[in-house]
N, CA, C and O of each residue as an XYZ file, in Angstrom:
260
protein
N      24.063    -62.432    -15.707
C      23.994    -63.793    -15.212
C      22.978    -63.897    -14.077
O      22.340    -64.929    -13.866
N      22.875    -62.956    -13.468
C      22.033    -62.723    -11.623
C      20.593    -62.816    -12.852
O      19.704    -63.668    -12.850
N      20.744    -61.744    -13.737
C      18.751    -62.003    -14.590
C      18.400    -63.462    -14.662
O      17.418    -64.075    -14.242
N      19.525    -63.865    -15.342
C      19.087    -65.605    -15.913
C      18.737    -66.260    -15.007
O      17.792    -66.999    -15.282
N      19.245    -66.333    -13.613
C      19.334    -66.910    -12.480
C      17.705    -66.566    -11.851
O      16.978    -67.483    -11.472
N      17.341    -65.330    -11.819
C      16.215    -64.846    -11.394
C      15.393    -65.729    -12.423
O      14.934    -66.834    -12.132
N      15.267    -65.152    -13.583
C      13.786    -65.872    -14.514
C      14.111    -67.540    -14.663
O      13.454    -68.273    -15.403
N      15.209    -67.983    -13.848
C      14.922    -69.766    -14.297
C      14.202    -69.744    -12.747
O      13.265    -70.542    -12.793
N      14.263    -69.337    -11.857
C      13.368    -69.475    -10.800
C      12.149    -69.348    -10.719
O      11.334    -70.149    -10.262
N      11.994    -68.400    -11.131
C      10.791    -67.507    -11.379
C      10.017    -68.344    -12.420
O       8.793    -68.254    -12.322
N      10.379    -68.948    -13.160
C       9.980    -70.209    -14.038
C       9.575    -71.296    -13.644
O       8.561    -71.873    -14.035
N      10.694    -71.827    -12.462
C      10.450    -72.851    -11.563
C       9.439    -72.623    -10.901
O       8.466    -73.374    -10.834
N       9.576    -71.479    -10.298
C       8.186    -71.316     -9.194
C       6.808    -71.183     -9.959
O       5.854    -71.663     -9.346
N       6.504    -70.548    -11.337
C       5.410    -70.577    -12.212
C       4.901    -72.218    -12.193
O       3.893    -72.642    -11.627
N       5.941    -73.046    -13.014
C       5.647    -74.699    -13.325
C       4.994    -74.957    -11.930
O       3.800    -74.816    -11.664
N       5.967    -75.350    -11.106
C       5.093    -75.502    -10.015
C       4.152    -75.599     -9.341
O       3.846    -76.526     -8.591
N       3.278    -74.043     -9.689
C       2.222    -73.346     -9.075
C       1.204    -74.573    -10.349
O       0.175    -75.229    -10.185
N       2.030    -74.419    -11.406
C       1.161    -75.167    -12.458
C       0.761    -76.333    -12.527
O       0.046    -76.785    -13.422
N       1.460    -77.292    -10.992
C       1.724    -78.948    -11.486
C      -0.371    -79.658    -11.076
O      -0.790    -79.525     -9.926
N      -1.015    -80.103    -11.836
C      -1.814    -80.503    -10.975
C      -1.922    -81.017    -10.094
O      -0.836    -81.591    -10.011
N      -2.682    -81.388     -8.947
C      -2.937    -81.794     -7.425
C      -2.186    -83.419     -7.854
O      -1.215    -83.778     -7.188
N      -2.674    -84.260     -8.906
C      -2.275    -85.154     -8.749
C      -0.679    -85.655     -9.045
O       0.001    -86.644     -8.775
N      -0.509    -84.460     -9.714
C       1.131    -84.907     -9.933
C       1.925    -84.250     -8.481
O       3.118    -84.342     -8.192
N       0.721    -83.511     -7.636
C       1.860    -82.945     -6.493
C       1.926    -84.338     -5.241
O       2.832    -84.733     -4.507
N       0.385    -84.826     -5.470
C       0.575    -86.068     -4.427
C       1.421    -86.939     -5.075
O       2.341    -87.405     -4.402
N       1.330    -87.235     -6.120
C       2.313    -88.529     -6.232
C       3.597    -88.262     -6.057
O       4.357    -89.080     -5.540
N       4.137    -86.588     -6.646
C       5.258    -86.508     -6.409
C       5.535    -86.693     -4.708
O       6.657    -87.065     -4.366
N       4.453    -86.417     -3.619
C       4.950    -86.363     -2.224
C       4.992    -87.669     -1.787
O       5.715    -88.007     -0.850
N       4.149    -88.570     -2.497
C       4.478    -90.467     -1.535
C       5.291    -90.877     -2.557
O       5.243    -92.097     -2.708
N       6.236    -90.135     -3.536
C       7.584    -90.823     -3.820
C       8.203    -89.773     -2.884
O       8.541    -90.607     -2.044
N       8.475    -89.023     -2.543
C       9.025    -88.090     -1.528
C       9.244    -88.884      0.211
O      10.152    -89.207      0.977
N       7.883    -88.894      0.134
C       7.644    -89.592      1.799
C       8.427    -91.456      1.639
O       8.743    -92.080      2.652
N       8.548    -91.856      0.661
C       8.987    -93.078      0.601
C      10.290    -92.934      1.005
O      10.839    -93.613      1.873
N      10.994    -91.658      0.093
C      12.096    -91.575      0.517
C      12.972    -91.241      1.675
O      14.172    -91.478      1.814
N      12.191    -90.680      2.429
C      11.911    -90.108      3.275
C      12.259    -91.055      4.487
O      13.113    -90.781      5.329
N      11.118    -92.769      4.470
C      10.836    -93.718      4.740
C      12.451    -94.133      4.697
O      12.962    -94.086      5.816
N      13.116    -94.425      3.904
C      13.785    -95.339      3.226
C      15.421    -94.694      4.290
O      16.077    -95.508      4.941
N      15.833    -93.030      4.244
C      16.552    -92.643      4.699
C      16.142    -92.708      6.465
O      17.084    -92.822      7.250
N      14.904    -92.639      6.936
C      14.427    -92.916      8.454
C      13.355    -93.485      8.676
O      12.207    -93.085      8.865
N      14.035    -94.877      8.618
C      13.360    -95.909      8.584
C      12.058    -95.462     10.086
O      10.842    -95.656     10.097
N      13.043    -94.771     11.290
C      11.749    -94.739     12.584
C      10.343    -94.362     12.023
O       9.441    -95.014     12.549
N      10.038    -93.674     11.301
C       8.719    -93.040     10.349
C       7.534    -93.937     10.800
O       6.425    -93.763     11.306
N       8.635    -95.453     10.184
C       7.368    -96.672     10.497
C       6.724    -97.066     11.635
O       5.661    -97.671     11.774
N       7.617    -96.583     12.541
C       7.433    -97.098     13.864
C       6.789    -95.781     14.867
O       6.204    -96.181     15.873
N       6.834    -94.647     14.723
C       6.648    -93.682     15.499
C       5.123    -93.162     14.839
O       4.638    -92.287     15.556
N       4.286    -93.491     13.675
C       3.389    -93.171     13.018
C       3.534    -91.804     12.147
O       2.558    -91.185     11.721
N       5.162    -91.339     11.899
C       4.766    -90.058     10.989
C       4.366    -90.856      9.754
O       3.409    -90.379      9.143
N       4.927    -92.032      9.233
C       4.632    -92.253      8.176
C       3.347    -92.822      7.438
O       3.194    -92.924      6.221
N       2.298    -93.234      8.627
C       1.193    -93.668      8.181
C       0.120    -92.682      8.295
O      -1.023    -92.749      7.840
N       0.808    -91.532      9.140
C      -0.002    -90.245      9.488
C      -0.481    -89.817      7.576
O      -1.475    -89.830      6.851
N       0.879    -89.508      7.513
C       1.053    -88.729      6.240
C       0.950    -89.392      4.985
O       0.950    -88.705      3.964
N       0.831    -91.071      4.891
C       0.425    -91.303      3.839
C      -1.350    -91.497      3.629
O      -1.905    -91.258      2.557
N      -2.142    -92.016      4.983
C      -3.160    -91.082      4.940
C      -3.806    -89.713      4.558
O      -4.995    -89.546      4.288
N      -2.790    -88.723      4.579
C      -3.466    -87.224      4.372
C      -3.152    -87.910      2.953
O      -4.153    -88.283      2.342
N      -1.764    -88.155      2.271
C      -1.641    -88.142      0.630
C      -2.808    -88.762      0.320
O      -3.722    -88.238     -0.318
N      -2.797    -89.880      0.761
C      -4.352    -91.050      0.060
C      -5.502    -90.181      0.384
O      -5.615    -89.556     -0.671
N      -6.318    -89.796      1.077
C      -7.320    -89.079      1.009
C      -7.465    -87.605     -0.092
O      -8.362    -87.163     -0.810
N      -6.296    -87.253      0.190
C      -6.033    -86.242     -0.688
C      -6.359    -86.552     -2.298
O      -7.179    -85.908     -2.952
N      -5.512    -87.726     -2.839
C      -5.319    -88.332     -3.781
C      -6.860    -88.564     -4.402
O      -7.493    -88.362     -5.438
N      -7.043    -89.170     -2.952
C      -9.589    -89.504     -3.531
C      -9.712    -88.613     -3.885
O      -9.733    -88.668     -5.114
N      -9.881    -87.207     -3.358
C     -10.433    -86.215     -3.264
C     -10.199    -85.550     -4.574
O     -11.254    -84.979     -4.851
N      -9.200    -85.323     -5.642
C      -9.218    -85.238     -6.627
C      -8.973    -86.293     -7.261
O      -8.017    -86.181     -8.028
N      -9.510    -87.370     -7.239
C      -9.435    -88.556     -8.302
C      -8.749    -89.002     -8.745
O      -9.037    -89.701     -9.717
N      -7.371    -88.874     -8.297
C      -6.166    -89.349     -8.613
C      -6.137    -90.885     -8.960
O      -5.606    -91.424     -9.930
N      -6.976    -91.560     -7.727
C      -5.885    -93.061     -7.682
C      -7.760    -93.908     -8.945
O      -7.758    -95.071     -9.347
């Protein structure tokens, strides 16, 4: 059972390594939304416009949007 447990990780962590850039930003500004949504201060203190800047530039940078 501990093997199975090891290679579904070890699987997980492969996919992963595999996801392209653009499915990792989008997956992070649905992340950071949520993020947003559970602390709301984000809006107000600038983590959240910090960091949806790096995603959006990021996002140009491989051609995402």
């Amino acid at each position: 059972m501990r093997i199975r447990a090891a290679l579904s990780l070890a699987a997980l962590v492969v996919l992963a390594a595999c996801a392209s850039p653009c499915d990792r930003v989008r997956d992070d500004m649905r992340q950071l939304n949520a993020d947003t949504v559970r602390d709301p201060a984000m809006l107000t203190d600038g983590r959240y416009l910090k960091r949806f800047q790096d995603l959006t530039a990021e996002g140009i940078e491989h051609s995402c949007f």
